[in-house]
PyMOL CGO cylinders between C-alpha atoms (Angstrom):
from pymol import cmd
from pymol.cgo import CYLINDER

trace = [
    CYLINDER, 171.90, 69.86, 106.13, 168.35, 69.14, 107.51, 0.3, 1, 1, 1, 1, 1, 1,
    CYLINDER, 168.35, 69.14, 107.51, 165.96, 71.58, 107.73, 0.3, 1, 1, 1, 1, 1, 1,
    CYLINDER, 165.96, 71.58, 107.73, 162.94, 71.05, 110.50, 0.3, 1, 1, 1, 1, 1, 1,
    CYLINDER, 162.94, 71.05, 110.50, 159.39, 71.53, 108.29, 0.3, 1, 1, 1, 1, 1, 1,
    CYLINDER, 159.39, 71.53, 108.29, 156.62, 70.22, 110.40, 0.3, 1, 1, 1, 1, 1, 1,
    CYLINDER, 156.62, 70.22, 110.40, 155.76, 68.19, 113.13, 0.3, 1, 1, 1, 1, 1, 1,
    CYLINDER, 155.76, 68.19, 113.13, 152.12, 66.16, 112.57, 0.3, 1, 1, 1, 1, 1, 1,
    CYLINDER, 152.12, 66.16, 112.57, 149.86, 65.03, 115.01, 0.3, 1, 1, 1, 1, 1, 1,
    CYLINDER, 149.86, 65.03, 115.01, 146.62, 63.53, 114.64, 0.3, 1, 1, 1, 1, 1, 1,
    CYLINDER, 146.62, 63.53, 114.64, 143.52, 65.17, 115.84, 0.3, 1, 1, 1, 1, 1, 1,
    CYLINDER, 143.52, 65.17, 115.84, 139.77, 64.06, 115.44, 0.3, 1, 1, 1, 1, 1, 1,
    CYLINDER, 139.77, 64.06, 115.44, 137.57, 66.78, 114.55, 0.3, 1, 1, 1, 1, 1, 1,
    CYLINDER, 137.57, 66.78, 114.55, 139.14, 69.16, 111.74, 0.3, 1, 1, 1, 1, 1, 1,
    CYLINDER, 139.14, 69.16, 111.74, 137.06, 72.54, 112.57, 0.3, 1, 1, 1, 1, 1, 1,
    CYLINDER, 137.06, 72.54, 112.57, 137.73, 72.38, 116.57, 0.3, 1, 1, 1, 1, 1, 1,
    CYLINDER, 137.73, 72.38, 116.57, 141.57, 71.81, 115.40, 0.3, 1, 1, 1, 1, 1, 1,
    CYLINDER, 141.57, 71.81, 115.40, 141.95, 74.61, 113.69, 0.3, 1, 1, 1, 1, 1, 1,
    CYLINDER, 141.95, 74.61, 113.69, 140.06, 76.71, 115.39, 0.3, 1, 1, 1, 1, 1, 1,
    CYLINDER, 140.06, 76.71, 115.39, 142.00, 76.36, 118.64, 0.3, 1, 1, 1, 1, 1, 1,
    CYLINDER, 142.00, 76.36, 118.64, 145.60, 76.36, 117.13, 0.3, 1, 1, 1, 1, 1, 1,
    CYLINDER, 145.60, 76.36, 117.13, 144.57, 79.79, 115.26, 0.3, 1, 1, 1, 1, 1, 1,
    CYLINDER, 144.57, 79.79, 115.26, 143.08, 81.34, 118.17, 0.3, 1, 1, 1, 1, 1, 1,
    CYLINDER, 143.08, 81.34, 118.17, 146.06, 80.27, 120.76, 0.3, 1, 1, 1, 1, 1, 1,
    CYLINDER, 146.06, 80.27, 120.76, 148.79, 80.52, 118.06, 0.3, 1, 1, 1, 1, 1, 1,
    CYLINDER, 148.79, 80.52, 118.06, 147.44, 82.25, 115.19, 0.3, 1, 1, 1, 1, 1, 1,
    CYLINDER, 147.44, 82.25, 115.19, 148.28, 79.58, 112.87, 0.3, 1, 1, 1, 1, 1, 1,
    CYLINDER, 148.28, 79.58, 112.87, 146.46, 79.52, 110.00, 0.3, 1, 1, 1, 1, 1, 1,
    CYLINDER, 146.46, 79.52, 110.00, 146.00, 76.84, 107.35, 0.3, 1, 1, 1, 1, 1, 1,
    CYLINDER, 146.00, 76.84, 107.35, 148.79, 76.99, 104.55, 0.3, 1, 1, 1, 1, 1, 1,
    CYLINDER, 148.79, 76.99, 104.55, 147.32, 73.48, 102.32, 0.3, 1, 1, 1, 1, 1, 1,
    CYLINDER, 147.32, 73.48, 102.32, 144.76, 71.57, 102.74, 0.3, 1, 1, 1, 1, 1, 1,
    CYLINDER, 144.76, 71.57, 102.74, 144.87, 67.96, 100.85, 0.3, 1, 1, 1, 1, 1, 1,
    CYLINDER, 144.87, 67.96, 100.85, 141.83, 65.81, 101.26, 0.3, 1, 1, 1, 1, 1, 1,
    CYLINDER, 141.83, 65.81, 101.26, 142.16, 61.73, 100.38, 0.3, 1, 1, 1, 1, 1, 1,
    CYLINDER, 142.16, 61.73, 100.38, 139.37, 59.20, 100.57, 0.3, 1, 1, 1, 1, 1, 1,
    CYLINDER, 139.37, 59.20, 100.57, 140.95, 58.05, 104.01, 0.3, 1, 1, 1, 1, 1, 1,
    CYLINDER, 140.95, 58.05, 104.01, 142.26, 60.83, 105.87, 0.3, 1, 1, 1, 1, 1, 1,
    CYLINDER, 142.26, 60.83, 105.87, 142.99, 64.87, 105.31, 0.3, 1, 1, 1, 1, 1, 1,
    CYLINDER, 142.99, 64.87, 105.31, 145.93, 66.58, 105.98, 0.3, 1, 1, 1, 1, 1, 1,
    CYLINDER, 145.93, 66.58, 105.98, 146.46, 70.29, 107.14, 0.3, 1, 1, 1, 1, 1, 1,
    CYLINDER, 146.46, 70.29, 107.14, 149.04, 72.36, 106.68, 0.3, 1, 1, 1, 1, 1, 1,
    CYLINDER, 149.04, 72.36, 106.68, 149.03, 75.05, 109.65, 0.3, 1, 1, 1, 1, 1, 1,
    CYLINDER, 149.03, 75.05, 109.65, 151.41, 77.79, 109.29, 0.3, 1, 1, 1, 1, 1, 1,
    CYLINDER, 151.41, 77.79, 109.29, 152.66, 80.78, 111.43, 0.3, 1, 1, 1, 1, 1, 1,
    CYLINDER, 152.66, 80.78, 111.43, 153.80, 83.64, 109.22, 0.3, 1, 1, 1, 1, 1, 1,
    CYLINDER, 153.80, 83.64, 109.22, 156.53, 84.51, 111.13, 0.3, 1, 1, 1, 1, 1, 1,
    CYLINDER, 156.53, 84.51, 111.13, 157.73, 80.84, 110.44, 0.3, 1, 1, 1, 1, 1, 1,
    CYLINDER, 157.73, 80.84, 110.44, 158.08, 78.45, 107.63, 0.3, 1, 1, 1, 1, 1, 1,
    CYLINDER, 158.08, 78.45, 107.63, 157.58, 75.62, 110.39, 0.3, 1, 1, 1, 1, 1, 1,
    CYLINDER, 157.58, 75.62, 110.39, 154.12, 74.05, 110.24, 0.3, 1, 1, 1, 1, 1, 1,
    CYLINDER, 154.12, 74.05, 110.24, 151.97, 71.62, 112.48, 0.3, 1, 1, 1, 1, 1, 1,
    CYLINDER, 151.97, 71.62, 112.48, 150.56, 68.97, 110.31, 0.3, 1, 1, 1, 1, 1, 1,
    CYLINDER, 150.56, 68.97, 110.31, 147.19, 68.04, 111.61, 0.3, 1, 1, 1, 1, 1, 1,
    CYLINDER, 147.19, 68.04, 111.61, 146.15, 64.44, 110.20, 0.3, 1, 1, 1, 1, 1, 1,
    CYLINDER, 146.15, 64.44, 110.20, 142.37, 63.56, 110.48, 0.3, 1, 1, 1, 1, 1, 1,
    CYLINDER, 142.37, 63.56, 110.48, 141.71, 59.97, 109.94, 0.3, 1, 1, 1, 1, 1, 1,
    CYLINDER, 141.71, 59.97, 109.94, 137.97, 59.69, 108.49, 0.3, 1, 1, 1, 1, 1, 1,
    CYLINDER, 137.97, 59.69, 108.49, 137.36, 56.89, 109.79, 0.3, 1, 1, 1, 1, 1, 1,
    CYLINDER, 137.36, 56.89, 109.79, 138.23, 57.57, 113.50, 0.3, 1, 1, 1, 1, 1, 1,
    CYLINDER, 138.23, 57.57, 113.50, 135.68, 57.98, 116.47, 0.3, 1, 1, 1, 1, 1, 1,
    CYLINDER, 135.68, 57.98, 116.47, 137.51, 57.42, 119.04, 0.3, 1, 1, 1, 1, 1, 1,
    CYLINDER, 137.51, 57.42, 119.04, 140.17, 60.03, 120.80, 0.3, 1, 1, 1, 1, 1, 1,
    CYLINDER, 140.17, 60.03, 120.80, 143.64, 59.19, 120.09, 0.3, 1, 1, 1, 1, 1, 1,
    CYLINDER, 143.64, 59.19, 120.09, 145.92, 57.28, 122.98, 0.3, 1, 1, 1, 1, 1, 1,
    CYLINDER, 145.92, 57.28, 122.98, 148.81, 59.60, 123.29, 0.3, 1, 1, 1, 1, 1, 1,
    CYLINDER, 148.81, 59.60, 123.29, 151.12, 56.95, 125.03, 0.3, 1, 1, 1, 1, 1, 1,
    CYLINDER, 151.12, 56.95, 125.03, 154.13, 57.88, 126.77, 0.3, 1, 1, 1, 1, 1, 1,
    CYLINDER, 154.13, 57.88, 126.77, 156.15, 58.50, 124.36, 0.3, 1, 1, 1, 1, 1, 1,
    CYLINDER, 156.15, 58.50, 124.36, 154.43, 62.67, 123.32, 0.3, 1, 1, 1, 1, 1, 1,
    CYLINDER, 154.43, 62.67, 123.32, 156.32, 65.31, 124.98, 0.3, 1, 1, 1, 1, 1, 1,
    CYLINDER, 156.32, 65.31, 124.98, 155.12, 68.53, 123.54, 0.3, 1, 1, 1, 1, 1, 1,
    CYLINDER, 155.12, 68.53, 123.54, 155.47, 71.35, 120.97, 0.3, 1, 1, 1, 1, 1, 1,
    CYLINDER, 155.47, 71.35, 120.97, 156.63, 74.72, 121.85, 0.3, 1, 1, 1, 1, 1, 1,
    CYLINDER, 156.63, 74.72, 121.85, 155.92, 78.18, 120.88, 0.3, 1, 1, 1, 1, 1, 1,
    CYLINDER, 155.92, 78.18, 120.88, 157.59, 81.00, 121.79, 0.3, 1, 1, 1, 1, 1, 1,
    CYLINDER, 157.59, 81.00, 121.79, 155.47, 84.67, 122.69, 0.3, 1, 1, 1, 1, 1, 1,
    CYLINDER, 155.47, 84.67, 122.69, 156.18, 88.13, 124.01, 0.3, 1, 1, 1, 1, 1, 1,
    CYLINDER, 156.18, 88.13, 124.01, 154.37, 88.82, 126.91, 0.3, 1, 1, 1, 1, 1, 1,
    CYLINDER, 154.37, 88.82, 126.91, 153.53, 85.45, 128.99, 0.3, 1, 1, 1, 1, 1, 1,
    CYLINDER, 153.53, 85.45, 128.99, 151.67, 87.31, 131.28, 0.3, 1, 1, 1, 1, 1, 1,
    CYLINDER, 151.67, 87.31, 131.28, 149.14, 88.89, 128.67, 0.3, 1, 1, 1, 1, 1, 1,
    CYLINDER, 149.14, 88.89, 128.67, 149.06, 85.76, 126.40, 0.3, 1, 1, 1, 1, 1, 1,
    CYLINDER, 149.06, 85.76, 126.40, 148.18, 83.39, 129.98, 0.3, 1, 1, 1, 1, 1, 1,
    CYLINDER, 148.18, 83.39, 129.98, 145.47, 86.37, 130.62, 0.3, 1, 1, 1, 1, 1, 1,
    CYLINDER, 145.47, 86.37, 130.62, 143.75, 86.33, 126.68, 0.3, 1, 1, 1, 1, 1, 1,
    CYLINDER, 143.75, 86.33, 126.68, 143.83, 82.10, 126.52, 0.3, 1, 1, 1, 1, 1, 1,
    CYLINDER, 143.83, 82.10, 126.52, 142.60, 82.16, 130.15, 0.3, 1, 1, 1, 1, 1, 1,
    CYLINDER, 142.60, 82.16, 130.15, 139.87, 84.92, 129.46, 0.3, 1, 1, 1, 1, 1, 1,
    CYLINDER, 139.87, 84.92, 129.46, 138.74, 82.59, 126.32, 0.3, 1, 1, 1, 1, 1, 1,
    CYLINDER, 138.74, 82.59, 126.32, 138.01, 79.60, 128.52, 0.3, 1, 1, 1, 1, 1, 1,
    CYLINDER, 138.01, 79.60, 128.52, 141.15, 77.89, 127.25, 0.3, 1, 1, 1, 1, 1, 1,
    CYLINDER, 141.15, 77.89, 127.25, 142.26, 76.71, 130.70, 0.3, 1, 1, 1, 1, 1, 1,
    CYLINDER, 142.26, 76.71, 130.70, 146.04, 77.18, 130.63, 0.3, 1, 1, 1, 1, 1, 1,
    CYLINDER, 146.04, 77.18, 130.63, 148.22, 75.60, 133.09, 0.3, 1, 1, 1, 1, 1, 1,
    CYLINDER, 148.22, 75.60, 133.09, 149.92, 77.85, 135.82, 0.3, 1, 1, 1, 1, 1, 1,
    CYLINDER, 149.92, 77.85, 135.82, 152.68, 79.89, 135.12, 0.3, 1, 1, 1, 1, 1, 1,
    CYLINDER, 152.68, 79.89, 135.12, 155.88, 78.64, 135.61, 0.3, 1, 1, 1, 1, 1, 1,
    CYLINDER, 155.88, 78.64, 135.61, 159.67, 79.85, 136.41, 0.3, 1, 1, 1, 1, 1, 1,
    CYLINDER, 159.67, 79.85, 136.41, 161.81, 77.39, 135.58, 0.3, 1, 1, 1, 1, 1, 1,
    CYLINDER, 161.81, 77.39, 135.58, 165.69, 78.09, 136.82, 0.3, 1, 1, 1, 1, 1, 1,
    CYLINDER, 165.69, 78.09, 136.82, 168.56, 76.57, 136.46, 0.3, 1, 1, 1, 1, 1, 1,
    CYLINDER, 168.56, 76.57, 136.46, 171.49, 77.34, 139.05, 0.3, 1, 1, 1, 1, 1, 1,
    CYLINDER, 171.49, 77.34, 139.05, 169.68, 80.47, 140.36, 0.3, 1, 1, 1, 1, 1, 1,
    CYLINDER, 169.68, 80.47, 140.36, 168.89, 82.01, 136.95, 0.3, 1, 1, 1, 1, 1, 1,
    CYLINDER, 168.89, 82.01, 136.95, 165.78, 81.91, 135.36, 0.3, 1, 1, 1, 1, 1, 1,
    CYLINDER, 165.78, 81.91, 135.36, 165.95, 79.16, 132.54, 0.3, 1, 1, 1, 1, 1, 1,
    CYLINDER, 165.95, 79.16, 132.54, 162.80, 79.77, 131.18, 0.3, 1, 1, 1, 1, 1, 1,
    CYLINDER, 162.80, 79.77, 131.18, 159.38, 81.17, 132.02, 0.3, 1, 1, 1, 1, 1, 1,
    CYLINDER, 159.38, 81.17, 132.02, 156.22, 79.38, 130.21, 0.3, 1, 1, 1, 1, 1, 1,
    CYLINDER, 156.22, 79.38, 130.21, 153.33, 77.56, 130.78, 0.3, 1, 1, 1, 1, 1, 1,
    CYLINDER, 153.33, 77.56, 130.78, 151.30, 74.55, 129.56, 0.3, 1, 1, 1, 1, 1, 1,
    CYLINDER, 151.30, 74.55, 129.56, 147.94, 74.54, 127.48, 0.3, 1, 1, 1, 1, 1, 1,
    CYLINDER, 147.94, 74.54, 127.48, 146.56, 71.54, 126.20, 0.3, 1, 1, 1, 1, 1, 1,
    CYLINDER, 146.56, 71.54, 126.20, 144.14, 71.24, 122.69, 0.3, 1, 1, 1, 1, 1, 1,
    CYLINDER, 144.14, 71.24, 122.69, 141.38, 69.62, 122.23, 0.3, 1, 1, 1, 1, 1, 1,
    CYLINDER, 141.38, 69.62, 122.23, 142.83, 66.10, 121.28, 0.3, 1, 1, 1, 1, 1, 1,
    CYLINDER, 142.83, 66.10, 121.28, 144.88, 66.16, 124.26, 0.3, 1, 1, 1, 1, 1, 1,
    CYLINDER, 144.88, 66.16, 124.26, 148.02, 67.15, 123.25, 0.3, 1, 1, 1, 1, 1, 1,
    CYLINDER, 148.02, 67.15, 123.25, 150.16, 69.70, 125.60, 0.3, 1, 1, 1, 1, 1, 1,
    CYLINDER, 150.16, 69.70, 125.60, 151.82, 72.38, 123.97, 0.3, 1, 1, 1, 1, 1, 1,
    CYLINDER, 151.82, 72.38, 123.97, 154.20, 74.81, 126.17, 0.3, 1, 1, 1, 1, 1, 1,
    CYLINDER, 154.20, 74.81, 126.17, 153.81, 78.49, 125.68, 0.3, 1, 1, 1, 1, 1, 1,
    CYLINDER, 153.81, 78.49, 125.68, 157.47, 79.86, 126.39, 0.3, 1, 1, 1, 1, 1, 1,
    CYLINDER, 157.47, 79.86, 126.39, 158.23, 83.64, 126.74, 0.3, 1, 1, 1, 1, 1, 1,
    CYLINDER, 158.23, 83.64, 126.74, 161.09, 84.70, 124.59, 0.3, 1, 1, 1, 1, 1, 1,
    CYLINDER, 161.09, 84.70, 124.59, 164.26, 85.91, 126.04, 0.3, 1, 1, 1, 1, 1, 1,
    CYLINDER, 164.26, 85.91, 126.04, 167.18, 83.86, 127.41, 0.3, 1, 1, 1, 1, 1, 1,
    CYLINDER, 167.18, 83.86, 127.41, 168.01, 80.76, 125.65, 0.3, 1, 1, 1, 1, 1, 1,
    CYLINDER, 168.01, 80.76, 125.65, 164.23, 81.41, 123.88, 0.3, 1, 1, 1, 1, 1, 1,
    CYLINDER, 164.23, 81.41, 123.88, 164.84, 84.04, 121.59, 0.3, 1, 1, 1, 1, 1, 1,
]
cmd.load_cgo(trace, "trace")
């Protein structure tokens, strides 16, 4: 059976990377491996043996075309409210809060926030089918 492990994405500037996934997410960096070419990091939650692999090319300047093929990561949270309030009081610019539903019932409440290489992640408040 297949385990999920990580999910990489490629981001330009190392530092502002990890800041913003540790002060949104709190994920912090479980390895680091640096090559001639590129670096990888490891970023970990530790109420999760999932990780977000952020790749850093050396060599790249310019921002990374997303396409249309991204959709997003998720991360589940207690408290939507209070977690749109802290990201929103540190500048972060989340998107609006939303209540999805699904035949009446509330499917899922979350919003969007979006890091600094452009990639959306949605912020999901546990409960429902998010537990």
């Amino acid at each position: 059976m297949a385990t999920p492990t990580h999910s990489m994405i490629r981001v330009l500037d190392e530092a502002r990377s990890t800041d913003f996934y540790r002060k949104v997410f709190g994920l912090v960096p479980a390895d680091r491996f640096d090559f001639d070419d590129f670096t990888l990091i490891y970023l970990r939650h530790p109420s999760s043996p999932f990780e977000v692999e952020l790749t850093v090319n050396k060599d790249r300047a310019e921002p990374y075309a997303l396409g249309d093929g991204y959709g997003h990561l998720a991360v589940l949270v207690d408290g939507l409210d209070g977690e749109h309030a802290r990201l929103d009081a540190e500048g972060l610019s989340p998107g609006p809060l939303r209540d999805f539903k699904h035949q009446g019932k509330t499917l899922a409440r979350f919003f969007f926030i979006t890091d600094p290489d452009g990639y959306k992640i949605e912020v999901i408040e546990r409960g429902g089918r998010f537990v």
